[in-house]
N, C-alpha and C positions, 0 to 999 in steps of 0.2 A: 739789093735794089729791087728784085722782081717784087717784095714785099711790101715794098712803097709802091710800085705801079698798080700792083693789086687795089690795095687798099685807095688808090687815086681813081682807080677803074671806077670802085663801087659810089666813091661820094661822087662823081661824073653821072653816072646812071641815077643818084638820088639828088640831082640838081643842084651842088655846089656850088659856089663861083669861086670860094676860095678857102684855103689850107693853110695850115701849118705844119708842117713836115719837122719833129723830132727823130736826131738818132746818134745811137750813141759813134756811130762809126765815120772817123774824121776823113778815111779816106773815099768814102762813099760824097760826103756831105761837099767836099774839095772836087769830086768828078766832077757833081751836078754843077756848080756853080762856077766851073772853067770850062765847061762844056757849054753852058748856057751862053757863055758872048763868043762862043767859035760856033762854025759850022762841025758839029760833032759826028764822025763815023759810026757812033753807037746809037743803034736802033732804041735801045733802051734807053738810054740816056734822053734822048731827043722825045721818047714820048712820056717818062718823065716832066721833062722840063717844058 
């Protein structure tokens, strides 16, 4: 996940408004996306999403 943030940091910085996020990892891809409609306790997740 830091991999994704990273790379969300830089198109942020280069003016993005939006992404497509590829990965092969189901449990990663399952966080983001149950963590997006809760109030998530992971810092990362939340600046992620």
């Amino acid at each position: 996940m830091w991999g994704i943030l990273d790379g969300l940091t830089i198109l942020l910085e280069r003016s993005y408004d939006s992404v497509i996020i590829q990965s092969d990892s189901m449990e990663t891809i399952l966080a983001i996306q149950v963590q997006a409609g809760n109030d998530s306790d992971s810092t990362l997740i939340r600046r992620i999403h």
